[in-house]
Structures are given as C-alpha cells and as structure tokens.
N, C-alpha and C positions, 0 to 999 in steps of 0.2 A: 233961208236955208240954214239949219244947225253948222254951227262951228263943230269942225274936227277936233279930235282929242289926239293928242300924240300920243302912239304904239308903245311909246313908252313908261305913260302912265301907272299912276299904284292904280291897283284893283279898286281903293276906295273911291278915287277920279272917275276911273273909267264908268262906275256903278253910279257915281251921281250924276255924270253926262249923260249917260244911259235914261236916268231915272227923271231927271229935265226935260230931253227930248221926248220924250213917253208922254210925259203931261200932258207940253205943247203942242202933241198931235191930237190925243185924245180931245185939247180944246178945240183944235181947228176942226176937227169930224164932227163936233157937238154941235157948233155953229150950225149944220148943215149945207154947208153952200159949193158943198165938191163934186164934182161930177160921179157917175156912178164909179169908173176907171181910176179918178182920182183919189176918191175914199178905198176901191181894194187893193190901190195900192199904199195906201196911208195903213191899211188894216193889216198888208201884210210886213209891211217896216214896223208898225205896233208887235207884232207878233216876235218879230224879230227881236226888240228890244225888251220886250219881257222874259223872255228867253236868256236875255244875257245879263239882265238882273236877278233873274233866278239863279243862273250859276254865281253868280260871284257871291248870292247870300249864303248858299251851299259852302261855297269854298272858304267864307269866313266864317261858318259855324264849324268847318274843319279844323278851321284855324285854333280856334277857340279850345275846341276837344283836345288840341293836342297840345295849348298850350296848359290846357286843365290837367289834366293825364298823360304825359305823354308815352305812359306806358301801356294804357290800356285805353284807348280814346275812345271805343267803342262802350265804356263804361259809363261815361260821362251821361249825365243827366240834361235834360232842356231845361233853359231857365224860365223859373217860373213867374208868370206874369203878378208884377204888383197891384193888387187890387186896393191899395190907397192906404191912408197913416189907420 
C-alpha cells in the first residue's frame, strides 16, 4: 500500500508521489497476476493519478507563464525542446 502524502505538501511532492505511485501500479498491472476487479480497479486509481499529474504540470507551466510575464502570461512562448550541442 503507497504511503500517504500530507495535504500539505508543495505541488512538486505531491506530483512526484503522484508520479511514483503511477509507476508502481502500472508495474504491478504489467506483471499480469490481478484479477479482472483487481486490475479495473488498479486502471481506475491509474486514471486517477494521471489526472492529477496533469494538473499540477498545467499549474506549473502557469507558474512559469506568469513568472515569465507576468503581465501578459498568455504571451509567453513553450519551451522549446533542446535537440543537443
């Protein structure tokens, strides 16, 4: 059973606990050794935690926008990916 995070965790905790536990489900569904009940509900605690790894990637590219701009955040460009020296 995953350790709890305190509620009062930063966002980056909470997204890497998040991001942990995701894994180590995804490993345990891979294995395939769970009953059918036990895998949809593995699939739906997966769904769940992707979900909350999505917002908080959202709310730190907001982060980001507004500490880039914070006058026009919707200005703000994506960073673009380094494709090496």
């Amino acid at each position: 059973m995953p350790n709890k995070i305190p509620p009062d965790a930063s966002p980056v905790a909470q997204f890497e606990h998040s991001l942990d536990e995701l894994e180590q489900l995804v490993e345990k569904m891979e294995q395939g050794e769970m009953s059918l009940e036990d895998s949809l509900a593995a699939y739906e605690r997966g769904v769940g935690l992707y979900r909350r790894c999505q917002t908080a990637l959202e709310q730190a590219e907001l982060r980001v926008r507004l500490l880039a701009d914070p006058d026009q955040p919707d200005a703000a460009r994506p960073f673009a990916a380094d494709d090496g020296p």
